[in-house]
N, C-alpha and C positions, 0 to 999 in steps of 0.2 A: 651161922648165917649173919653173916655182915647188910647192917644198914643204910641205906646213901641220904642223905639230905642234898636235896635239889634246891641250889638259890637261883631264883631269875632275875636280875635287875630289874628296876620299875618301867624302865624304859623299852625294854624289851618287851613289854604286854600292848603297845602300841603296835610293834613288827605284825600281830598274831589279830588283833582290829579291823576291820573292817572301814573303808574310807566313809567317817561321819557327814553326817548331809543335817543343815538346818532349815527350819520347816518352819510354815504359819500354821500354827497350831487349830485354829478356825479352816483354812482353806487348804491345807497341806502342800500348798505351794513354796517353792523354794525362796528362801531370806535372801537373797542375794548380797555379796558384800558384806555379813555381818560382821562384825566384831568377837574373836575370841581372846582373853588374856588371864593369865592368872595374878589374882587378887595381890595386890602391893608387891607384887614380882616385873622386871623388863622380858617377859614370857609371853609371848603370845604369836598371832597370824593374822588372817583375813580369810573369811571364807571367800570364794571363787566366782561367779554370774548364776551358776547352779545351785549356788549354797552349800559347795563339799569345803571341807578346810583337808588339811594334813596334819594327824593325830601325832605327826613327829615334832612339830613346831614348839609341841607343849612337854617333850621325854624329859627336859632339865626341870621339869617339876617334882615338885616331893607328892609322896602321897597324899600327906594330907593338908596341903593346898586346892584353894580352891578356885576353878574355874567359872570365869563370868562369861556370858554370850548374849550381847548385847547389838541393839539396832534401834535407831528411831521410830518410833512410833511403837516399841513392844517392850512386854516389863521383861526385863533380865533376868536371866534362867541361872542360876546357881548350882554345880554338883563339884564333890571331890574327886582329886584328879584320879584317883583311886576305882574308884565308879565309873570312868570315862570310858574305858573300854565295853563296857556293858553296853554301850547308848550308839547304837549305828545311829540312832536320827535323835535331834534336839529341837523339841518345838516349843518357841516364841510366841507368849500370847498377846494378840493385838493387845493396845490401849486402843479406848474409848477417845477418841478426837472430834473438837467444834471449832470447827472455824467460820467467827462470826466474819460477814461483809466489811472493810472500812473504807470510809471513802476519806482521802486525804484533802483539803482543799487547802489553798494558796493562801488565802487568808487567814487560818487559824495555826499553821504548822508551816517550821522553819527549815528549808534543806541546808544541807552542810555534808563536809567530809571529817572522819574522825581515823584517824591513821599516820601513815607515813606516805604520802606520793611520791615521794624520790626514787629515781630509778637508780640510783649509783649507792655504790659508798664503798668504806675505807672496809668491811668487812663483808663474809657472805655465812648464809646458814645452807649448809651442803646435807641435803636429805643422805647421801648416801656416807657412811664411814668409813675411815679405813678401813676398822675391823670387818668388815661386808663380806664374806666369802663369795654371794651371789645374790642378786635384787630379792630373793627369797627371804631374805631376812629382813625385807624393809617392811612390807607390810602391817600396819597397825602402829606408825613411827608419825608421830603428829607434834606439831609447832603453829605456834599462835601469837594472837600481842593483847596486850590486855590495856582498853580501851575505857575512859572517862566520856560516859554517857550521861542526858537529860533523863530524869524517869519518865515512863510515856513514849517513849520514841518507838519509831519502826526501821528497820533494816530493808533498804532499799533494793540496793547492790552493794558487792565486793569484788574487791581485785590484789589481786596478787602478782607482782612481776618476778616471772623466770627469766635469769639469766642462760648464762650456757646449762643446756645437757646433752644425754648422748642417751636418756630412753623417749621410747614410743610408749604407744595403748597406753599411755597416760592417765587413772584415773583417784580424784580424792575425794573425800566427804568432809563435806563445811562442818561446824560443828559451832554454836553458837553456846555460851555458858554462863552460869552466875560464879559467884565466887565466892570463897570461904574464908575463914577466919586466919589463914595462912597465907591469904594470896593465891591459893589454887583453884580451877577450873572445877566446878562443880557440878550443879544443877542446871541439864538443857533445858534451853526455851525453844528451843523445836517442836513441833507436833509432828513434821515431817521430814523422812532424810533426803538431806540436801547434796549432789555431789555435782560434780566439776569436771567433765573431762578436756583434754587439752588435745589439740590435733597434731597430728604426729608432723604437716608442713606448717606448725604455724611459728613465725618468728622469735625470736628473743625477743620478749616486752611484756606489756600488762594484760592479764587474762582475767575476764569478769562472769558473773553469774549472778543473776538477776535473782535478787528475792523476794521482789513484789508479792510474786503467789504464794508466799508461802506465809505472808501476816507473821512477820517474824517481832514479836513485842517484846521491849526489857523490864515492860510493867512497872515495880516500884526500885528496880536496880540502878544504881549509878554509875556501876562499875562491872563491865564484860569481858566474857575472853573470847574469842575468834580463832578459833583455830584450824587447820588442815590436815585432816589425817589421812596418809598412804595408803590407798586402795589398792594399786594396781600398778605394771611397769613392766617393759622387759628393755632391756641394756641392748645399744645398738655400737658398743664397743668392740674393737677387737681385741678377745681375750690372751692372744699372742702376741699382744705387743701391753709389753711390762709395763710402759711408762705412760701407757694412758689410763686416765683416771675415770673411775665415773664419778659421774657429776649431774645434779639440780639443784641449781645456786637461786639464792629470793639475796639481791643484795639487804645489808644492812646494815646501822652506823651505832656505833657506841652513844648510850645515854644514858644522865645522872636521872632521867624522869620516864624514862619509858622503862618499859617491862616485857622480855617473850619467855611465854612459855613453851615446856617442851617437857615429849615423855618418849621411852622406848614404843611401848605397846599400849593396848588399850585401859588395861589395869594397872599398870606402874606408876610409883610415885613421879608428881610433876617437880618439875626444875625449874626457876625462876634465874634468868640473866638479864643486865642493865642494857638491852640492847631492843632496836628497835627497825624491825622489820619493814619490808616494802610490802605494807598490807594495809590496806584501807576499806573503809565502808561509807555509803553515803548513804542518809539518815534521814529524817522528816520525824521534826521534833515539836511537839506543842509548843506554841509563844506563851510567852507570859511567866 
């Protein structure tokens, strides 16, 4: 009697999974839009308005990597990808949030813009890459510019100019952060997630979101990152004609003093280039 040894690929236990759904572990209500990626890997997704993701997103993982699933406002759930299979539902447990009152006055705090206002330049940051087989693979693909702030200040608004593209249902989450001993985006100053969506007739130019309500403080930081991460998209290309590209261009111009950063997915390591984005923020800063 002859015996067989059955290998299955790691990836192949995903096929046999059931479509994961992430959850508010207190109301069992769906996370919308979360974040899935795997830790220090360009791996990951976006879960969906319902909070499913697709367990394929993550097959190039190894076993014993490990997945993060993360959202504003909730501590991040941790399990190896090995495990994943087991877990039709992921639930995210709120953090505890206070948002005290501020009232800003004209006499004590100074408005200003800190960014890039230029709509042109000699270069462009193209959310989508060649390598793209299909907008499927953008989600969880974030770029930002990091920002010489007042300590004390508040985030007012932001904007960001899109050039040409060629998607709709357009959506991103702002993502506000401190920074690390390397120049990396770190710790949010969010209490709440902030996203963006873009109207599928609205022009080439500067698109804003207001975050007054959201008391967004950099407390004793001097130095932020601002950045935008790919929620949401479908391609209003024709995929039968070769020579069109896709495209969501944020112009941008070479500089020896600016900085943007940029990552695949949600957990990947950040990239730091000399270049300096059409992203701004205007601010209300203590005088003195």
């Amino acid at each position: 009697m002859v015996a067989y040894l059955l290998f299955f690929p790691f990836s192949s236990l995903f096929l046999q999974a059931p479509t994961p759904s992430i959850t508010n572990a207190a109301t069992h209500a769906a996370v919308p839009y979360a974040s899935v990626g795997v830790k220090g890997k360009p791996i990951g997704t976006v879960a969906d308005a319902q909070g499913h993701f697709d367990p394929q997103h993550l097959a190039a993982a190894a076993p014993s990597d490990t997945v993060v699933f993360s959202c504003v406002g909730y501590q991040p759930f941790k399990l190896l990808a090995a495990d994943l299979p087991r877990h039709s539902a992921i639930k995210l447990t709120p953090q505890a949030q206070t948002l005290g009152e501020v009232h800003v006055r004209a006499n004590s705090w100074k408005r200003h813009r800190l960014g890039r206002d230029g709509s042109w330049g000699f270069t462009y940051y193209n959310f989508h890459l060649a390598t793209d087989k299909s907008p499927a693979n953008i989600p969880g693909r974030e770029v930002g510019t990091i920002l010489h702030i007042k300590p004390g200040s508040y985030l007012e608004d932001a904007h960001v100019y899109f050039g040409s593209r060629n998607y709709k249902n357009l959506r991103f989450r702002l993502n506000v952060r401190t920074l690390d001993a390397d120049d990396h985006p770190a710790t949010s100053l969010l209490t709440q997630d902030v996203q963006m969506t873009i109207p599928d007739d609205a022009p080439a130019g500067w698109q804003h979101i207001d975050l007054k309500p959201y008391q967004v403080c950099v407390g004793d930081n001097k130095r932020i990152a601002v950045t935008l991460e790919w929620l949401d998209g479908l391609e209003t290309r024709d995929r039968a004609d070769k020579n069109q590209w896709n495209v969501l261009l944020i112009p941008a111009a070479l500089s020896a003093t600016h900085r943007m950063v940029f990552r695949e997915k949600s957990e990947d390591q950040w990239q730091v280039q000399p270049i300096n984005l059409s992203l701004y923020v205007t601010v209300a800063s203590p005088r003195g």
